[in-house]
C-alpha positions as CSV (number, residue, x, y, z in Angstrom):
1,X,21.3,5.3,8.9
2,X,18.2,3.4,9.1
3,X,18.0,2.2,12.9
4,X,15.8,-1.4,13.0
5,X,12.7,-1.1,15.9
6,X,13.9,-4.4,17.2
7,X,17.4,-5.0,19.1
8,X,19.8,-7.2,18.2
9,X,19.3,-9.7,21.5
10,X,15.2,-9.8,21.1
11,X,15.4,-10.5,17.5
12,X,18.1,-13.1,18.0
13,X,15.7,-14.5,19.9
14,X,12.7,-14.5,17.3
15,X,15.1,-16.4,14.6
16,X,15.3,-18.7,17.5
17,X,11.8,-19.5,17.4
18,X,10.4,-18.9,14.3
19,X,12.8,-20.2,11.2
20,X,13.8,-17.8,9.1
21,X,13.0,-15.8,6.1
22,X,10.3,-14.2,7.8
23,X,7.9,-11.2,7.6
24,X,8.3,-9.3,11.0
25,X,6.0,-6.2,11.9
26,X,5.4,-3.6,14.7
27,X,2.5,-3.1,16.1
28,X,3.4,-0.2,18.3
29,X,4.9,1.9,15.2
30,X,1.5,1.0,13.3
31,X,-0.1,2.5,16.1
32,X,1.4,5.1,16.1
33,X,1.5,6.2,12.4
34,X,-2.5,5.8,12.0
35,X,-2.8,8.1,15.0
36,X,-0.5,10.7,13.3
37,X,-2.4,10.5,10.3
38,X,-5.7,11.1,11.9
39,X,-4.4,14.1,13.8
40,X,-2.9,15.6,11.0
41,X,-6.4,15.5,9.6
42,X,-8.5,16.1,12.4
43,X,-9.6,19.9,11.2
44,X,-11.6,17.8,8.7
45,X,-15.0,16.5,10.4
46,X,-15.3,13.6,8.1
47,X,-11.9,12.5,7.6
48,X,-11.7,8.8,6.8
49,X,-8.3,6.5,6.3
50,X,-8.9,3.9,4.0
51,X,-5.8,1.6,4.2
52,X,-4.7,-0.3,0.6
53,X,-5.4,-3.7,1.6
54,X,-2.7,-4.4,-1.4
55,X,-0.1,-3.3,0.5
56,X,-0.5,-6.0,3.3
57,X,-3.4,-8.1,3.5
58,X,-3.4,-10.0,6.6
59,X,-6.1,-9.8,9.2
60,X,-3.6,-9.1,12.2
61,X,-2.5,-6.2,10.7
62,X,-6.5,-5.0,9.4
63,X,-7.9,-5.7,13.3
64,X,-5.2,-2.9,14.1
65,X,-6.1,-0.5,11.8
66,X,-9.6,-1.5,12.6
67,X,-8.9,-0.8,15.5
68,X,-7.4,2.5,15.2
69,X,-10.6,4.1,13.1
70,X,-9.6,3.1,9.4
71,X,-11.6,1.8,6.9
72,X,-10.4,-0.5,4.3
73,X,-9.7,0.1,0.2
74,X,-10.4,-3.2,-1.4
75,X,-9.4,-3.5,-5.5
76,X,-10.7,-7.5,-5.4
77,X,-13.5,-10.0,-4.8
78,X,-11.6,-11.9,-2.3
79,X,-10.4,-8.2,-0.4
80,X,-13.6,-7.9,-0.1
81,X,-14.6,-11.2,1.4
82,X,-11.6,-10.6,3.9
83,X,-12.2,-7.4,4.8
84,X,-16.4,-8.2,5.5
85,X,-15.3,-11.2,7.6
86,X,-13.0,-8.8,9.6
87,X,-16.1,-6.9,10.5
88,X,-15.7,-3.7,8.3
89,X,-19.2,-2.8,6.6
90,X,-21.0,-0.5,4.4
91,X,-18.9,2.8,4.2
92,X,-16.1,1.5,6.2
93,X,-14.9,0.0,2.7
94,X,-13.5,1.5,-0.5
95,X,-14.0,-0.7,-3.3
96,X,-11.1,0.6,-6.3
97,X,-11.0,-1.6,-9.2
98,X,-10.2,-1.4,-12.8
99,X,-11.6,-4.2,-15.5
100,X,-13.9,-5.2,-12.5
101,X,-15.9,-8.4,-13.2
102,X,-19.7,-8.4,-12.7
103,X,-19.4,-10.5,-9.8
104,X,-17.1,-8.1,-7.8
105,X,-19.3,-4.9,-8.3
106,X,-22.1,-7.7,-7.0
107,X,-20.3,-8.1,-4.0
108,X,-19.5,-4.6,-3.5
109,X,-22.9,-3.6,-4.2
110,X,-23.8,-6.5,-1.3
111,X,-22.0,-5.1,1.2
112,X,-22.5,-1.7,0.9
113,X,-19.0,-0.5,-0.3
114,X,-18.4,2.8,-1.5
115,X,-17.9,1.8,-5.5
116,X,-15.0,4.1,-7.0
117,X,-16.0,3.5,-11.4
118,X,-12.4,3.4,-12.7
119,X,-14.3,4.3,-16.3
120,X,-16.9,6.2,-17.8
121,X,-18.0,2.9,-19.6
122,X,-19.1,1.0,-15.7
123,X,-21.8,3.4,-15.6
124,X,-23.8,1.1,-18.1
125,X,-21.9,-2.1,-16.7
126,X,-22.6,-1.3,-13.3
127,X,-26.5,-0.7,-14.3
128,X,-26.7,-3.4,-15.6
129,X,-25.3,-6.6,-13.6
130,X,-25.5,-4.8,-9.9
131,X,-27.2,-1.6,-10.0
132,X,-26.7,2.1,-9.5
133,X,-26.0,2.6,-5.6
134,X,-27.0,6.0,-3.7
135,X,-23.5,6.3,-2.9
136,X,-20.7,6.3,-6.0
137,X,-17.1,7.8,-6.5
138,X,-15.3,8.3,-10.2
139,X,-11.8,8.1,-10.2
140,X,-10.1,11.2,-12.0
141,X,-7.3,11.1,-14.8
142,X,-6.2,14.8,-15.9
143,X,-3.5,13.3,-18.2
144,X,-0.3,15.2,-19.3
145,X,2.4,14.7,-17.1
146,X,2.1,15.5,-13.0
147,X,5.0,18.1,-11.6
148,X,6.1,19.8,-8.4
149,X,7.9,22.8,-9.2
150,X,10.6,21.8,-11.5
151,X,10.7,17.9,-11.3
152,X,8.0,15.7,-13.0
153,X,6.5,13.2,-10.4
154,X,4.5,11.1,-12.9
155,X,2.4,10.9,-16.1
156,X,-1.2,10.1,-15.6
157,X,-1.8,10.3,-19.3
158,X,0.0,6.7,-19.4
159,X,-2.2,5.2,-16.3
160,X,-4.9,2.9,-17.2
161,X,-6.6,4.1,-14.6
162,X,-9.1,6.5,-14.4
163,X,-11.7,9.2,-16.2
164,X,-11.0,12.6,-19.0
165,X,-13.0,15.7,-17.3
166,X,-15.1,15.3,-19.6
167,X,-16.2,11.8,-19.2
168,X,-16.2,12.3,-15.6
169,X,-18.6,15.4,-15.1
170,X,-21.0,13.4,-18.3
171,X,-20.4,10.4,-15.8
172,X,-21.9,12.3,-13.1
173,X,-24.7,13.5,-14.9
174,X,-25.6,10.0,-15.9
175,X,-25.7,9.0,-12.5
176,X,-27.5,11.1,-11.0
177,X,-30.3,10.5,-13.3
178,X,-29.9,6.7,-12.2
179,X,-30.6,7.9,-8.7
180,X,-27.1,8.5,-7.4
181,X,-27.4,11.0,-4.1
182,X,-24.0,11.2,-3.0
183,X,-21.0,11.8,-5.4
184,X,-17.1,11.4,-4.4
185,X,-14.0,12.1,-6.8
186,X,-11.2,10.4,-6.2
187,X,-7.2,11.0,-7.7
188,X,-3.8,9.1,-8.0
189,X,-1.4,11.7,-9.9
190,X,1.8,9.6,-8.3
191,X,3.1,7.5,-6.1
192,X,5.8,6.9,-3.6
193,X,6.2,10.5,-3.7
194,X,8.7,11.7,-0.6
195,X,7.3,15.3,-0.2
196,X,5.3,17.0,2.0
197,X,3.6,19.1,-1.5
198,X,2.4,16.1,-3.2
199,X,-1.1,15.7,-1.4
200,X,-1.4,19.3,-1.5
201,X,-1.2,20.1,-5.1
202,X,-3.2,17.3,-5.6
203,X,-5.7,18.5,-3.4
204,X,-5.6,21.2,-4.8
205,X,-6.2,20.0,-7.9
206,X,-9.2,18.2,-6.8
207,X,-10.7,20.7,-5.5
208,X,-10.9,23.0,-8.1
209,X,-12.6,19.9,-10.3
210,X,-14.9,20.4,-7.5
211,X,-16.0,23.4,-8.1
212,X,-16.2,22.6,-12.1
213,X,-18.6,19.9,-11.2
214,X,-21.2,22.0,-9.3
215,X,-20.9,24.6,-12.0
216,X,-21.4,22.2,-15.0
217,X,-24.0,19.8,-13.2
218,X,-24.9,21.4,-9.6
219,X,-23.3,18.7,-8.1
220,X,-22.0,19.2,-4.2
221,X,-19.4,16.3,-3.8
222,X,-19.6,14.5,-0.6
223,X,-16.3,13.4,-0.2
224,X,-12.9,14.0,-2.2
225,X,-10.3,10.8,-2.3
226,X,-6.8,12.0,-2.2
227,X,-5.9,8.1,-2.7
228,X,-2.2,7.1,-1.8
229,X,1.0,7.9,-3.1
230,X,2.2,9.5,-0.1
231,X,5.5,7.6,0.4
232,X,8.4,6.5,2.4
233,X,12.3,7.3,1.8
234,X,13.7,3.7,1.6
235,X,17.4,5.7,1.3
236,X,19.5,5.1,4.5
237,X,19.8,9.3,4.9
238,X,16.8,11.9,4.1
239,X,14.1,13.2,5.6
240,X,11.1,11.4,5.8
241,X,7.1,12.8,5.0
242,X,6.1,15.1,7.4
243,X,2.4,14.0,8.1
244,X,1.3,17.1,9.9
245,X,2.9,19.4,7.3
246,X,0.6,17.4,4.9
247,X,-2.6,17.9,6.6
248,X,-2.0,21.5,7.1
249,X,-0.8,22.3,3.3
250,X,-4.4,20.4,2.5
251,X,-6.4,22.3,5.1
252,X,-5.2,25.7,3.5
253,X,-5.8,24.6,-0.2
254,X,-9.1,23.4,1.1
255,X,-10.0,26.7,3.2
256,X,-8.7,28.6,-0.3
257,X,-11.0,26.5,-3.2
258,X,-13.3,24.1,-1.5
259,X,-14.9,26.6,1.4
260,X,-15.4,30.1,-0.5
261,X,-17.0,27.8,-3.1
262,X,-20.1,26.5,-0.8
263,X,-18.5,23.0,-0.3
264,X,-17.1,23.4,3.1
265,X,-18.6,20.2,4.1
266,X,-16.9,17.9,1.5
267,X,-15.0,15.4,3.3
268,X,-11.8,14.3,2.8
269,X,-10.5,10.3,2.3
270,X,-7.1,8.8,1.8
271,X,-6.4,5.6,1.0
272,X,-2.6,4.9,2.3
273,X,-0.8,1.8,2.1
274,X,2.8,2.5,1.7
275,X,3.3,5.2,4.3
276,X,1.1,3.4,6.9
277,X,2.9,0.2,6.7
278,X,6.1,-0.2,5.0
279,X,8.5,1.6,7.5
280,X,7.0,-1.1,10.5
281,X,8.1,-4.4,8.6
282,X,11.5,-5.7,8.4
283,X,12.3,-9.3,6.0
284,X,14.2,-11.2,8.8
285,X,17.0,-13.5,6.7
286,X,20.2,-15.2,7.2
287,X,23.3,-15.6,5.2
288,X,23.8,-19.4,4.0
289,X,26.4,-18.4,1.5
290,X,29.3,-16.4,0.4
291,X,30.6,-16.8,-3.2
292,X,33.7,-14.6,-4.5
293,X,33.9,-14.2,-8.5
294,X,33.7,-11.5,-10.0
295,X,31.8,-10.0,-7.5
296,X,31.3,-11.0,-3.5
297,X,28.0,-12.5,-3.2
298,X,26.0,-13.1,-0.3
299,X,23.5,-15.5,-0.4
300,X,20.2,-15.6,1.5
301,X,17.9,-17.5,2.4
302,X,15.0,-15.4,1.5
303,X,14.2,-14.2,-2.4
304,X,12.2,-12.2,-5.0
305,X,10.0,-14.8,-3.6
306,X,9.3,-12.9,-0.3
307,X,10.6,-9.3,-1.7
308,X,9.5,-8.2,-5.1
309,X,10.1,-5.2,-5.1
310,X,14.2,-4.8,-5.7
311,X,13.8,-7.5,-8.6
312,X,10.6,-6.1,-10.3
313,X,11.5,-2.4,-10.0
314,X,15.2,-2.2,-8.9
315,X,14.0,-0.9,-5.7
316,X,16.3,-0.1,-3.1
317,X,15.8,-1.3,0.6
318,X,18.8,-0.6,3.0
319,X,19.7,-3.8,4.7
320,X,21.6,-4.1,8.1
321,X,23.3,-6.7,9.4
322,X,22.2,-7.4,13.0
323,X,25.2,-9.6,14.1
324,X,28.1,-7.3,12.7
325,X,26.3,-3.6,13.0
326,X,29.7,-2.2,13.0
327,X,33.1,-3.1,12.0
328,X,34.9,-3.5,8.4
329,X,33.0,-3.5,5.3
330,X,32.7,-4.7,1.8
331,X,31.1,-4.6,-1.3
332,X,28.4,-6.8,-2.1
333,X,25.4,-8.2,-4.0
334,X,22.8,-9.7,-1.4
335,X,21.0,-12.7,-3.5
336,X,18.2,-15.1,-2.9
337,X,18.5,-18.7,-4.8
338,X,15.9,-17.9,-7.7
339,X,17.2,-19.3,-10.8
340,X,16.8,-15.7,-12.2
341,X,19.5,-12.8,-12.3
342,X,17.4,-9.9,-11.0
343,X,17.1,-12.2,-7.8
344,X,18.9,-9.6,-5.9
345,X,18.2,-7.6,-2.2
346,X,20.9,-5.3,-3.4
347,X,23.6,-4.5,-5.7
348,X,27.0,-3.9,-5.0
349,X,26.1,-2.1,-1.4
350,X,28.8,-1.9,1.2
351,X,28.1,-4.0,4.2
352,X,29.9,-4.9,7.3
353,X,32.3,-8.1,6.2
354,X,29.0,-10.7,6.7
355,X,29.7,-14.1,7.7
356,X,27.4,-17.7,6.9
357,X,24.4,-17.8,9.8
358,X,24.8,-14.1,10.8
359,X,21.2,-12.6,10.7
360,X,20.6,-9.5,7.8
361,X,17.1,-7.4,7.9
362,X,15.7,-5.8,4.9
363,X,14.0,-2.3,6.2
364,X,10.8,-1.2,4.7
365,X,8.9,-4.1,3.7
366,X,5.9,-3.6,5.9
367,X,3.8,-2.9,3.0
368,X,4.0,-4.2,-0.9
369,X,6.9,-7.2,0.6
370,X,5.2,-10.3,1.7
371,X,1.4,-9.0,-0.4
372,X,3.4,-9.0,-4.0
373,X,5.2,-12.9,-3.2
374,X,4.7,-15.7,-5.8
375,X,6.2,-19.1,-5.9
376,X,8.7,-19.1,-9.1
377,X,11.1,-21.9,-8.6
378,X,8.6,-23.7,-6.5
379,X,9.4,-22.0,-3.8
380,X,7.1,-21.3,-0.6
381,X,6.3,-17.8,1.2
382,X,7.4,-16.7,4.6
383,X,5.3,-16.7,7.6
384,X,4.1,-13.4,9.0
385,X,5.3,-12.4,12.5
386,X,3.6,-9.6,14.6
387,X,6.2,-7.9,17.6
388,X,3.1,-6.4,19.2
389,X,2.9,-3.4,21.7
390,X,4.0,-5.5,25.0
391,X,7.1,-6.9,23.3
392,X,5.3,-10.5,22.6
393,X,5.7,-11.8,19.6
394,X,3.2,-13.9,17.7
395,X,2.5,-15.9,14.2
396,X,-0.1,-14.1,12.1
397,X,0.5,-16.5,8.8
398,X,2.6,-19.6,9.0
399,X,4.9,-20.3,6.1
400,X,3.6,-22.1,3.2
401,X,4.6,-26.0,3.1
402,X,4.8,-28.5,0.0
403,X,1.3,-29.8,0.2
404,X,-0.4,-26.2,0.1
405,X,1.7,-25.9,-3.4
406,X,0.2,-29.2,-4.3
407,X,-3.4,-28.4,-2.9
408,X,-4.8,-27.1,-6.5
409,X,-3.1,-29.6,-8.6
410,X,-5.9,-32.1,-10.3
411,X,-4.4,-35.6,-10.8
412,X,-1.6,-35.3,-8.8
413,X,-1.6,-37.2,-5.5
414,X,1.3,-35.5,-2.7
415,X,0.5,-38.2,-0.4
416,X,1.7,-41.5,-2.5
């Protein structure tokens, strides 16, 4: 079972102070995690993490993984203008995008971002409204469909994202007649995957495109982007990514393609999000109501609103009930108040028999939970609360109010 990192008597205190839904993370496991991750890559001398800034954009939570050596992967103008008021700089930023305007590759260009083309077509459109930098990355699509062993994972071929071979290697070409000194290739085959093999048969993948491009354009690639898509098991039971077994099934694929080849100095670059974040945030919410019909339903008072996820995907995240961890159970659907019917935490999962006020937290939403929040129904987003190393807790984003839902209206006056 999935075991909160708060107890029962210090979160009881949080609801206490800050009303709840809220968005509740932990510092210390964040810590921890990025450390793992760096160690499990340390064999590689230029090993960089670039976390998803997606996946949870708050500056708290960035200063940490500043903090902790991790760059930043930015996919928008205003990432960008967060994650350059945060301090992070030149190569310290990953800009991803897809259907980028002109004034985001401005920007990118501007601050000295590594620029990741999503398509063979920005070579022109990048010429021509910010430049060619010395620096660039293509982002790689082999199509088909992506397996491990037996089970299919994904299919790239039905991704927007991303470059044929062929348009990647001509890509390269082009570029480095524009002046491009430094070339990066950069991969998302899957995502959420829960197994240690996924970053290594990508790598390897990756690697032998590597050695195509030398051969086809004399290219030595700089750096190789194994992106994200290393994931978490949301489940209650399983075994969760092994982050050392990762780095080491990389380091052989890399010691077995990349070093015979003469490219023993490519470095390596992920860009996590998931993994980093989600296991170390928790949706704090209460129960307000408890409707029998058909079906028992408890109601909460948090939504799709604060947690897409379970709504857009049918995504499972296990929920425990802090104030009745043990004891009879039942079958239930958890709901918000959304005057939609996919509004729903979880469907028919047995809980302990819940009661109005007692206190329910939804595991895993450290990453991709409050980033992916919108405000159907009128309704407002959480605040953000960080549990940091020393047990303090602290407000990192306070919850929305009426008048920011107003702010943007023209003709409209929220004061009268």
């Amino acid at each position: 079972m999935k075991t909160p990192f708060i107890s029962r008597e210090r979160l009881a205190e949080l609801t206490a102070q800050f009303p709840t839904p809220f968005h509740l993370y932990d510092e210390k496991g964040i810590r921890a995690r990025a450390r793992a991750l760096h160690e499990a890559f340390a064999w590689n001398a230029g090993f960089k993490e670039y976390f998803a800034v997606k996946a949870t954009p708050n500056p708290a939570i960035l200063k940490i993984l500043k903090e902790e050596g991790c760059g930043v992967d930015c996919a928008s103008y205003v990432e960008l203008l967060m994650s350059q008021k945060l301090g992070f700089a030149g190569d310290e930023i990953m800009f991803s995008s897809n259907n980028t305007p002109a004034e985001e590759f401005r920007l990118a260009r501007e601050l000295g971002a590594i620029i990741n083309l999503d398509a063979y077509e920005d070579v022109a459109f990048l010429k021509e409204v910010a430049g060619i930098p010395k620096v660039i990355s293509c982002r790689y699509n082999p199509g088909g469909v992506f397996e491990l062993g037996t089970s299919i994972m994904d299919h790239p071929e039905e991704a927007k994202f991303g470059m044929t071979k062929a348009q990647l290697i001509q890509a390269f070409k082009d570029l480095k007649e524009l002046g491009t000194e430094k070339f990066g290739i950069h991969a998302l085959l899957a995502s959420n995957t829960v197994s240690n093999d996924y970053y290594p048969a990508l790598a390897r993948q990756l690697f032998e495109l590597a050695v195509e491009v030398l051969e086809a354009t004399g290219i030595k690639l700089d750096f190789i982007n194994l992106s994200g898509g290393v994931g978490v098991n949301y489940q209650p039971d399983g075994e969760e990514n092994d982050i050392a077994v990762i780095g080491q099934g990389v380091r052989q694929a890399y010691e077995e393609i990349l070093t015979p080849a003469g490219l023993g100095q490519v470095k390596i670059f992920t860009e996590l999000g998931r993994f980093m974040l989600a296991p170390f945030g928790l949706l704090v919410t209460k129960v307000t109501h408890k409707k029998q019909t058909y079906r028992t339903y408890l109601g909460v008072d948090a939504s799709a609103v604060n947690l897409l996820r379970p709504a857009m995907y049918g995504a499972y995240h296990h929920i425990t009930n802090m104030d009745r961890p043990e004891g009879p159970t039942e079958i239930v659907d958890v709901v918000g108040s959304l005057c939609e019917n996919n509004d729903k935490f979880a469907i028919q999962q047995e809980l302990p028999v819940s009661q109005i006020g007692d206190t329910l937290v939804i595991h895993d939403t450290g990453a991709h939970g409050f980033s992916m929040g919108y405000q159907y129904n009128a309704k407002l987003r959480s605040s953000e609360i960080l549990l940091e190393e020393n047990g303090q807790a602290r407000m990192i984003r306070r919850a929305e109010r009426p008048e920011d839902y107003f702010a943007t209206l023209y003709g409209f006056d929220f004061e009268k």
